[in-house]
N, C-alpha and C positions, 0 to 999 in steps of 0.2 A: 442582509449580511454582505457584506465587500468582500473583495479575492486575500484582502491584506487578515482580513478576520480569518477569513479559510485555511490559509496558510498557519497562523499563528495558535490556531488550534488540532490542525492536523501534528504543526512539530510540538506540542505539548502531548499531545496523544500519542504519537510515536515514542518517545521520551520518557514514555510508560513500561513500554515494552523491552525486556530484556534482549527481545532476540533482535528485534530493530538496533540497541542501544551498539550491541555484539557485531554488528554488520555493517554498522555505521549510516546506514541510514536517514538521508534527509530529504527535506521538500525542495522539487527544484521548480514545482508548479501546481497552485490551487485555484480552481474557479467554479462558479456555479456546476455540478455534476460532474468535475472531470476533476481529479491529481497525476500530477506526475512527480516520482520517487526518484531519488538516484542510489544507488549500489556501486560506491568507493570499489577500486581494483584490490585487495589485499591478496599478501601471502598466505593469509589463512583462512581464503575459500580455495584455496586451487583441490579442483579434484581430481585432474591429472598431471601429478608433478614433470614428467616427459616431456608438455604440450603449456604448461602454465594456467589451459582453461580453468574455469571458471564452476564449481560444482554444481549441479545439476537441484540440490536442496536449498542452496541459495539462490539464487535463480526464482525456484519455486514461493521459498519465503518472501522475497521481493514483492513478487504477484500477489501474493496472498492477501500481505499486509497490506499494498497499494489497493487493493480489492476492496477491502473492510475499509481503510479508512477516508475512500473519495466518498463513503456514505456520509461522515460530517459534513462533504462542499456541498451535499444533497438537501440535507434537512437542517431545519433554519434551528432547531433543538439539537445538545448531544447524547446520543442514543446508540449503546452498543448492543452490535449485530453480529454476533457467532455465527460463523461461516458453517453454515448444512452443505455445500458441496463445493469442489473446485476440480474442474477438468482443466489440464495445462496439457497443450500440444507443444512439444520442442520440431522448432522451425532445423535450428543450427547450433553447432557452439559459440558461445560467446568469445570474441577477441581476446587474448592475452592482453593484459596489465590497461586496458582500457574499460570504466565506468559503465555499469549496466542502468540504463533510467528503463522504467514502467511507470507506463500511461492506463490509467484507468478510466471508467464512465460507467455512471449508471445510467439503464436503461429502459428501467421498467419500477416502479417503486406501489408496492401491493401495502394495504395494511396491515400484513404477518409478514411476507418477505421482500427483500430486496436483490433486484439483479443488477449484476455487472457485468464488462467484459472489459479486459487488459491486454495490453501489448508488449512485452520487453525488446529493448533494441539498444542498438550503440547510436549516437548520434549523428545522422550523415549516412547510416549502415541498414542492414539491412534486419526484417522480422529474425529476432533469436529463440522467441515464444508466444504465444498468444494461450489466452484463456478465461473463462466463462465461470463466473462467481453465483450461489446464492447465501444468501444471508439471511439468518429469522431476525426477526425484530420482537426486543423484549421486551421494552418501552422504557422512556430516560428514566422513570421510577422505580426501575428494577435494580438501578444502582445507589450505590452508597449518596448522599447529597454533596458530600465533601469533596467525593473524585468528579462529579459529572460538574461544579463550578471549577475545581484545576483545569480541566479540559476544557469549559467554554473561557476560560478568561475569569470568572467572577472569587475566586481564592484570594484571600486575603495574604 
């Protein structure tokens, strides 16, 4: 599978997701085990209106989701992996009215889970979060046939 494949099935899988759709949410980079997300500035994550940052749950959702879905640039199948854990250490606030990207990787890939670890940052800037992903693996037959070809490409 190519990075162009990665990408095009990470943005159909995110495209899935409500809270992605809500956040704005897109790929700014897929390649063998690694995505990196980006998180648009909007007015309607600020969580300190005073200061303009950047709320602290989005931020978190960012991770989350960049977490979960560098498992597609992982595995050559798509197979969705409910997150069992996520520790997020907040480094900083994120800059006012500039783009938050997460970078993710996996690291370790078991036949029941998978791990990652992610990094949020502005670009050029400095760590705003880091944090450490598991995920169970429930195998691509645990889904419907119809969503698991939407998300690799094969949907008519």
């Amino acid at each position: 599978m190519n990075d162009e494949i990665r990408m095009n099935r990470v943005t159909r899988f995110i495209e899935t997701l409500n809270q992605a759709k809500e956040l704005g949410l897109s790929v700014a980079e897929a390649t063998k085990g690694s995505l990196t997300l980006c998180l648009p500035y909007s007015s309607r994550i600020i969580g300190n209106p005073d200061t303009g940052v950047i709320h602290g749950g989005a931020i978190t959702t960012l991770m989350d989701t960049t977490s979960g879905s560098v498992i597609l640039c992982a595995l050559d199948e798509f197979e969705l992996c409910p997150t069992l854990d996520l520790r997020v250490d907040y480094m900083r606030p994120a800059e006012p009215h500039k783009p938050v990207y997460a970078r993710a990787e996996t690291y370790k890939i078991t036949r029941n889970i998978i791990f990652t670890r992610c990094e949020a940052f502005h670009k050029g800037g400095e760590t705003i979060a880091n944090c450490v992903g598991t995920f169970m693996r429930i195998g691509p037959d645990a889904l419907p046939r119809a969503y698991r070809d939407l998300i690799s490409g094969d949907a008519e």
